[in-house]
C-alpha positions as CSV (number, residue, x, y, z in Angstrom):
1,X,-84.3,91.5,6.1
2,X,-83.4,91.0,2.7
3,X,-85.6,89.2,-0.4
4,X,-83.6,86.2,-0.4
5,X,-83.7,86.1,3.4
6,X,-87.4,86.5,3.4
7,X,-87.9,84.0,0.5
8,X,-85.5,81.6,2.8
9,X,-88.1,81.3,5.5
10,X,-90.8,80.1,2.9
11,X,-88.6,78.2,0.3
12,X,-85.9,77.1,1.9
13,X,-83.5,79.3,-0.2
14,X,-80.8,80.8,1.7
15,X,-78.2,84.0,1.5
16,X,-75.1,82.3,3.0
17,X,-72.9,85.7,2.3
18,X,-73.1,88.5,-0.1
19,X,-71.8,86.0,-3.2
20,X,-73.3,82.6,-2.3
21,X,-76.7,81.3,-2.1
22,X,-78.2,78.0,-1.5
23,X,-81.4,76.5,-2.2
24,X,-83.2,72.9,-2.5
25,X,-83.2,71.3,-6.1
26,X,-85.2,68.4,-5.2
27,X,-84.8,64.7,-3.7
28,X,-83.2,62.0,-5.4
29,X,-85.2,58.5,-5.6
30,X,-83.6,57.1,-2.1
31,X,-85.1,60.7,-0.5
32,X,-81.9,62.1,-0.4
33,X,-82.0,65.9,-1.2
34,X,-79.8,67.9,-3.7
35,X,-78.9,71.2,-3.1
36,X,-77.6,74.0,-5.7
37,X,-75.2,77.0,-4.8
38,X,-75.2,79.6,-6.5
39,X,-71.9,81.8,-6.6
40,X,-71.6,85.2,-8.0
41,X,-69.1,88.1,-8.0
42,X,-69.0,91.3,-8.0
43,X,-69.3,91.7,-11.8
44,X,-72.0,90.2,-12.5
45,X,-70.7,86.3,-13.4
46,X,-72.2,83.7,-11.4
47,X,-71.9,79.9,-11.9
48,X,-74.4,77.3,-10.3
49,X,-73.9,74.0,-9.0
50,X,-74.9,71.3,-7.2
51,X,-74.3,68.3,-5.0
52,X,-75.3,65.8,-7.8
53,X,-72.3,64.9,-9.6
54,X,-70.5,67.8,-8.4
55,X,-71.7,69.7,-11.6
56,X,-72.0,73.1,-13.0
57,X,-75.4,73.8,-14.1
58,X,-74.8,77.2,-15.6
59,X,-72.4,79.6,-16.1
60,X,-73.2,83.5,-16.6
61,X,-70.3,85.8,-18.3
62,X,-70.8,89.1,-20.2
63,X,-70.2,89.2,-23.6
64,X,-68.7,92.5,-25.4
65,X,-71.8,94.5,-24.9
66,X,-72.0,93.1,-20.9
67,X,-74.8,91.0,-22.2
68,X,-74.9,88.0,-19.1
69,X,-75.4,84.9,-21.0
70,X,-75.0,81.2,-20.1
71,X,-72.1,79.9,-21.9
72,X,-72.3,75.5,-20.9
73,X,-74.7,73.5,-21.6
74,X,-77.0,72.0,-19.1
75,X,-80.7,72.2,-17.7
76,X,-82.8,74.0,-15.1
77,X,-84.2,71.0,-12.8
78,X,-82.7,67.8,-11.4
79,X,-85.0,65.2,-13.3
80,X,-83.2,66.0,-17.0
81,X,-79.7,65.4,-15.1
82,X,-81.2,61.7,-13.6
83,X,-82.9,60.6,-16.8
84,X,-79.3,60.8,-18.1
85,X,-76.7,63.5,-20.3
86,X,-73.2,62.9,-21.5
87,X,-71.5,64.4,-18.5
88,X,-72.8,68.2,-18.8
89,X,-71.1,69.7,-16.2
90,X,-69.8,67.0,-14.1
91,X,-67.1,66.2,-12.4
92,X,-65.6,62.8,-13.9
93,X,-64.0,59.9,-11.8
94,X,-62.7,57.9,-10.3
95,X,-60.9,57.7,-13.7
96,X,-61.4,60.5,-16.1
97,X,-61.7,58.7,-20.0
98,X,-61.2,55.8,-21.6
99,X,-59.0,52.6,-19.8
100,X,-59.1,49.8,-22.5
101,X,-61.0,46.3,-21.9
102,X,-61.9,47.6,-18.5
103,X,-59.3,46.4,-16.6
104,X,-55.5,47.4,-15.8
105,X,-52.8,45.5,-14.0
106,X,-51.4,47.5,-10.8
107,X,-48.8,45.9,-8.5
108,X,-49.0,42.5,-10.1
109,X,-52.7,42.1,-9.4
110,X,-55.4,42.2,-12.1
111,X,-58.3,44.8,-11.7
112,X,-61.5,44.5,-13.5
113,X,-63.8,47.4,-14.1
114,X,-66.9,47.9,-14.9
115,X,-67.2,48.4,-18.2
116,X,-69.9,51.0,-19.9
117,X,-68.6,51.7,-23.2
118,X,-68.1,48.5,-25.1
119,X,-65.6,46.6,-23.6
120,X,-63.9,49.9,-22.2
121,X,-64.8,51.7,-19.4
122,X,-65.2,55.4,-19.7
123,X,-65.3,58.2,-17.3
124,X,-65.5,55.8,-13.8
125,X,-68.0,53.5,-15.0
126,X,-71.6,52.6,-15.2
127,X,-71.9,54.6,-11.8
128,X,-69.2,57.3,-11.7
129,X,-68.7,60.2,-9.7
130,X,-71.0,62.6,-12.0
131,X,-73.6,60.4,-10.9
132,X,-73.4,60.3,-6.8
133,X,-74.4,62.5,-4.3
134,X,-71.7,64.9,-3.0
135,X,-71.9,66.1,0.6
136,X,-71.2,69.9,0.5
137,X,-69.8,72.5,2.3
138,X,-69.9,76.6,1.9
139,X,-67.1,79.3,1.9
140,X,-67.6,83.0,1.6
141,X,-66.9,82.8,-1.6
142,X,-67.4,78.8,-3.0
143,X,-68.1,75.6,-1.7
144,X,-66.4,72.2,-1.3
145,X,-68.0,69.1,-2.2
146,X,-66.7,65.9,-0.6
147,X,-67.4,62.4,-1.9
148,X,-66.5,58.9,-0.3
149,X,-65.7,56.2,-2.8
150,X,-65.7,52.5,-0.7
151,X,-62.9,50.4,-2.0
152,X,-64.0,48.0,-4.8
153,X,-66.5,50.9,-6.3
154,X,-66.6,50.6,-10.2
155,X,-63.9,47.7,-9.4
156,X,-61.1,50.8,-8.5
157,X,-58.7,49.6,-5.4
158,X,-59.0,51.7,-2.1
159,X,-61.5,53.5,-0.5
160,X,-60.8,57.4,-2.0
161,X,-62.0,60.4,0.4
162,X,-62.0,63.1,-2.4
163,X,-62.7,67.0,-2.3
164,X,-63.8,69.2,-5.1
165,X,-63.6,73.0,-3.9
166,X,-65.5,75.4,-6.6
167,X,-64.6,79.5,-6.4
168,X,-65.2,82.2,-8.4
169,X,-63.2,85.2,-7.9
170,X,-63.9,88.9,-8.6
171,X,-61.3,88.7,-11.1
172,X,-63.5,86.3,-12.9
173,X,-61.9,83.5,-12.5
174,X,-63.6,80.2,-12.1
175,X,-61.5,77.6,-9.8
176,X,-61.3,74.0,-9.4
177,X,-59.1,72.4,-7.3
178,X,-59.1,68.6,-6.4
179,X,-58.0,66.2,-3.2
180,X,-58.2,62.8,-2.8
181,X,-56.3,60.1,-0.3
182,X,-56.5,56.5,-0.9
183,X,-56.4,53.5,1.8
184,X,-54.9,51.4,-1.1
185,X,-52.8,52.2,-4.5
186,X,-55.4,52.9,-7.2
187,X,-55.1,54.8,-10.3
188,X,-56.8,58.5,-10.2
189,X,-57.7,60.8,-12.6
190,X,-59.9,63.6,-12.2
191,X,-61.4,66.4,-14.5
192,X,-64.5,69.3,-15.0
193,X,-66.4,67.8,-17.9
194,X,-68.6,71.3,-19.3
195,X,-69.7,71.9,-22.4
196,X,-68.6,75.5,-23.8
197,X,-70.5,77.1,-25.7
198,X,-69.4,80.9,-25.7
199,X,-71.9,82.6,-28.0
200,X,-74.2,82.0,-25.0
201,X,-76.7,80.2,-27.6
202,X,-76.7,76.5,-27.1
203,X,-78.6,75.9,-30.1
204,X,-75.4,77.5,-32.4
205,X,-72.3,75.6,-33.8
206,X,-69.2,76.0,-31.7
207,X,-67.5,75.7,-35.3
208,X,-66.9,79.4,-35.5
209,X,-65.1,79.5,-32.2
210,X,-61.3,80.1,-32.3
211,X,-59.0,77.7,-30.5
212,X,-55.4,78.0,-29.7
213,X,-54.2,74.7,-27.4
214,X,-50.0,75.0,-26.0
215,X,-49.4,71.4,-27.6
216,X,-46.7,70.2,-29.9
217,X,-47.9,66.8,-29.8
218,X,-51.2,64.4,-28.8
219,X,-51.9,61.2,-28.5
220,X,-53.9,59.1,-31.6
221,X,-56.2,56.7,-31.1
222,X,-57.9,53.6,-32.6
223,X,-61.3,53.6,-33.9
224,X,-62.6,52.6,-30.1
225,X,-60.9,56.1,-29.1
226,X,-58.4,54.4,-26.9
227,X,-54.8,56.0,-27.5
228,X,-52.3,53.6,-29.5
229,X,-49.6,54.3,-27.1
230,X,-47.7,56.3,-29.3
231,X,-47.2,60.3,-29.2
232,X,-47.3,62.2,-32.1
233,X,-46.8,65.8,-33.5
234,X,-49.3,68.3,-34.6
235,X,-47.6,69.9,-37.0
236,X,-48.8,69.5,-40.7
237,X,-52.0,67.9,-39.4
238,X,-55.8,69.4,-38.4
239,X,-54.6,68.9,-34.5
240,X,-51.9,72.1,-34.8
241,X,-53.9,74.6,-32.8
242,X,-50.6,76.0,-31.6
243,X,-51.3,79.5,-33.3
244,X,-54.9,79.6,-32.7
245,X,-57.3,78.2,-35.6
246,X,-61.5,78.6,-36.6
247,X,-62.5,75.1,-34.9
248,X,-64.4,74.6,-37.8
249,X,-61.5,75.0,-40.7
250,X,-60.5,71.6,-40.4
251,X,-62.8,69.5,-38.1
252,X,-63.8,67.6,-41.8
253,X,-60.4,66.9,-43.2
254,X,-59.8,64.0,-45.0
255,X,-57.9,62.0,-41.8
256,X,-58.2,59.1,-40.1
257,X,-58.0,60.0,-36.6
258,X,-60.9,62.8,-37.5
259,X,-62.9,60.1,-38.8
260,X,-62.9,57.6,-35.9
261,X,-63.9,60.6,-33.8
262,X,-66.8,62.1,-35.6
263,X,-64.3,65.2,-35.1
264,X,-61.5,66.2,-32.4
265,X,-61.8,64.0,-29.7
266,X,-58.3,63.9,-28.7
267,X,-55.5,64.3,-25.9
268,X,-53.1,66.9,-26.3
269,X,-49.7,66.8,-24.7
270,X,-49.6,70.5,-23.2
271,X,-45.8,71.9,-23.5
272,X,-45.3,72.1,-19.8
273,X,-44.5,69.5,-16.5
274,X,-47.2,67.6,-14.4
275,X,-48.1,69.6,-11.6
276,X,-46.7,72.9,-13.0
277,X,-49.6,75.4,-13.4
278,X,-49.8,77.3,-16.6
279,X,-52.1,78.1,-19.9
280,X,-53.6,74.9,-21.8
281,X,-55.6,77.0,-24.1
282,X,-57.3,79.7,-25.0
283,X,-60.9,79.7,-26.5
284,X,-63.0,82.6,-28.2
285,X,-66.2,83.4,-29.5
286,X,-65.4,86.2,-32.6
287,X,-69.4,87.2,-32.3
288,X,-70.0,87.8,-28.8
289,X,-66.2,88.6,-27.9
290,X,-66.2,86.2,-25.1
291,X,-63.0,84.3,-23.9
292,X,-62.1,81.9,-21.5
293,X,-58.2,80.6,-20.8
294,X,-58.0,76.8,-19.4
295,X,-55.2,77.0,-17.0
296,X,-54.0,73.4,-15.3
297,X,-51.6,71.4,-13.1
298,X,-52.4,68.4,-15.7
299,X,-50.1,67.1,-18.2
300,X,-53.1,66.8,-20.8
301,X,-56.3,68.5,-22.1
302,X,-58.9,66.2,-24.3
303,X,-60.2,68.5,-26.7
304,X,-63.9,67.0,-27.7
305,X,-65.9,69.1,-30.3
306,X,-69.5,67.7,-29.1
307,X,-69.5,65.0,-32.5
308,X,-71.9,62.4,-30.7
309,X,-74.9,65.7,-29.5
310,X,-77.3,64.6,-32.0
311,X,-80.5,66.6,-30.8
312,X,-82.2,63.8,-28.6
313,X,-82.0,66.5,-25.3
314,X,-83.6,69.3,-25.4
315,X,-82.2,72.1,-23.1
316,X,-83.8,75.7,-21.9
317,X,-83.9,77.2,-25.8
318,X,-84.3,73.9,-28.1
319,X,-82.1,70.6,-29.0
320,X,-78.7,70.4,-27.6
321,X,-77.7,69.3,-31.5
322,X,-74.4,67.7,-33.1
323,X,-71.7,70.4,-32.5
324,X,-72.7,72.9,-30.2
325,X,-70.6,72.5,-27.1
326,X,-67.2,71.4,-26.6
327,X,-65.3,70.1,-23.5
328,X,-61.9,71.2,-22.8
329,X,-61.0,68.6,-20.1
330,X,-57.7,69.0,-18.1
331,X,-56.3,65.8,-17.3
332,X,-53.6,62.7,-17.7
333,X,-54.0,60.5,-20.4
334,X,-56.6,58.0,-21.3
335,X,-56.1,54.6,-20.7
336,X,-52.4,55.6,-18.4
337,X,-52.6,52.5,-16.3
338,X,-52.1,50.7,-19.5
339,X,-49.8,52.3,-20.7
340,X,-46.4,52.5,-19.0
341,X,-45.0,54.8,-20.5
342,X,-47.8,58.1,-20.4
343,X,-47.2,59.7,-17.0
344,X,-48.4,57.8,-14.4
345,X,-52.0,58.0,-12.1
346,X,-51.2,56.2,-9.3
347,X,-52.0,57.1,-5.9
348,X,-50.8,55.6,-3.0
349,X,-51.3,55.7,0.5
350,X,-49.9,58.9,2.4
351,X,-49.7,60.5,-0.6
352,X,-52.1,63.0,-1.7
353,X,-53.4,63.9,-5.1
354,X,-53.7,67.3,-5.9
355,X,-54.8,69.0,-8.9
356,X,-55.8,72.5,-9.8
357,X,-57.6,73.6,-13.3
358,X,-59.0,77.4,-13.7
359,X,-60.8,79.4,-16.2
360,X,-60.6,82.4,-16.9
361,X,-63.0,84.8,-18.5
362,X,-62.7,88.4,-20.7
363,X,-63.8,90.0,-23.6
364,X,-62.2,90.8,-26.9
């Protein structure tokens, strides 16, 4: 009998195959218990996550000396994630970003939302999908966690059965794909909501990481963040990361659409069709030698350089302070369902929505 058997009779922490254990992270205030899965492969990566929020706790990758370090941000126990965080690690829904005035028109009938960022309503509401209890199941080699949202939740039309299926390969690739069927139309957008921090040092700027995002254009917003409907192009402005540039070089530039932001807090209109699967961007760490690729069936990727982190949580090592994560969110475009003429989020009954977003990891 092996140590993690042995320590699953006393603890309740089980070895469900050779790259996927399970154990208890505590009960939530109804009673209802969260677990945590812990996947690793046979290179030493392993990412952990739980049934609250459908989130990624931690993520271990090597960096050029095969140094395992955790590269998002998060914490170590369930309390810190129920007394509140800006999305570390979650999955985001039932409608990923920002919908204007919290409230869309779909098939002639007026929908109100609930709104929790002004007069907006951002990432699903005051009681989105980072912040429900997933039911989970296991795979040899990752787990699916499955969510019910009743029809009228947040204000969204429908009741939505959706699936979140987390793998990491022996390739070191981390996978995410997403299901979801409706009983009613209702707008849908889904997306992974980490913060990256590749130097594996949470308390360290992400302004020396190097950024390349496949975008020729992105969408600008007003000083509430919410896109202005139009789409425009990078070139000659701090949003050209088509070559690859220091995140830092230009995150201060004298620019309006920097300074309602705090920073990059922007979607960029990736160079490929919804639903085709292909690169979105490619992030490094020049220090550690750590990269990850974002690959995506989504039309868009918000790039958000961590601008409102202001040192209020404090993580494993210290502060969690202005600037040192960043989100690379694969997605379709904030507020869509007001605005005709972004690609549209709606899903219907009998249809499914799929969507697929990976990461890859390496050294350089």
């Amino acid at each position: 009998m092996g140590l993690v058997e042995r320590l699953g009779r006393r603890s309740g922490v089980l070895m469900l195959s050779n790259r996927l254990v399970s154990s208890p992270l505590g009960p939530l205030p109804d009673g209802r218990f969260v677990e945590k899965f812990t996947l690793s492969n046979a290179n030493g990566l392993s990412a952990e996550i739980m049934s609250y929020g459908a989130t990624l706790m931690a993520l271990h990758t090597p960096d050029r000396r095969g140094r395992l370090e955790n590269i998002v941000l998060g914490f170590d126990t369930l309390d810190r994630y129920l007394a509140g965080t800006p999305y570390f690690g979650a999955t985001v829904g039932r409608y990923a970003n920002r919908i204007a005035g919290a409230r869309f028109v779909l098939d002639g009938r007026e929908y109100k939302l609930a709104a929790n960022e002004g007069a907006n309503s951002l990432h699903g509401g005051r009681v989105g999908f980072d912040k429900v209890l997933w039911r989970a199941q296991t795979m040899p080699d990752g787990v699916v966690l499955s969510y019910l949202s009743a029809d009228g939740e947040e204000g969204y039309p429908g009741e939505l059965t959706v699936d979140v299926v987390y793998r990491l390969t022996d390739d070191d690739r981390l996978n995410i794909d997403y299901r979801a069927t409706t009983t009613k139309p209702t707008p849908i957008n889904l997306t992974h909501h980490s913060y990256f921090n590749l130097s594996g040092r949470a308390l360290k700027e992400i302004t020396g990481h190097h950024l390349r995002i496949y975008a020729d254009r992105y969408t600008p917003v007003d000083k509430e963040l919410i896109p202005t409907g139009a789409v425009r192009t990078v070139a000659g402005t701090p949003f050209d990361f088509r070559s690859g540039q220091l995140i830092g070089a230009r995150i201060d530039a004298d620019d309006d659409q920097l300074r309602f932001a705090g920073g990059y807090d922007h979607n960029f209109v990736l160079n490929k069709r919804a639903g085709v699967f292909a690169r979105a961007a490619l992030l490094s760490d020049p220090q550690s030698g750590r990269a990850m690729d974002v690959w995506t069936t989504e039309p868009g990727l918000q790039f958000y350089s961590g601008n409102f982190l202001e040192g209020s949580l404090i993580g494993p090592h210290g502060p969690f302070a202005r600037r040192t994560g960043l989100c690379l969110e694969p997605q379709h475009f904030p507020n869509s369902p007001n605005e005709p003429r972004f690609p549209s989020t709606v899903l219907r009954p009998g249809d499914e929505y799929r969507s697929r977003t990976e990461f890859r990891f390496g050294v350089r």
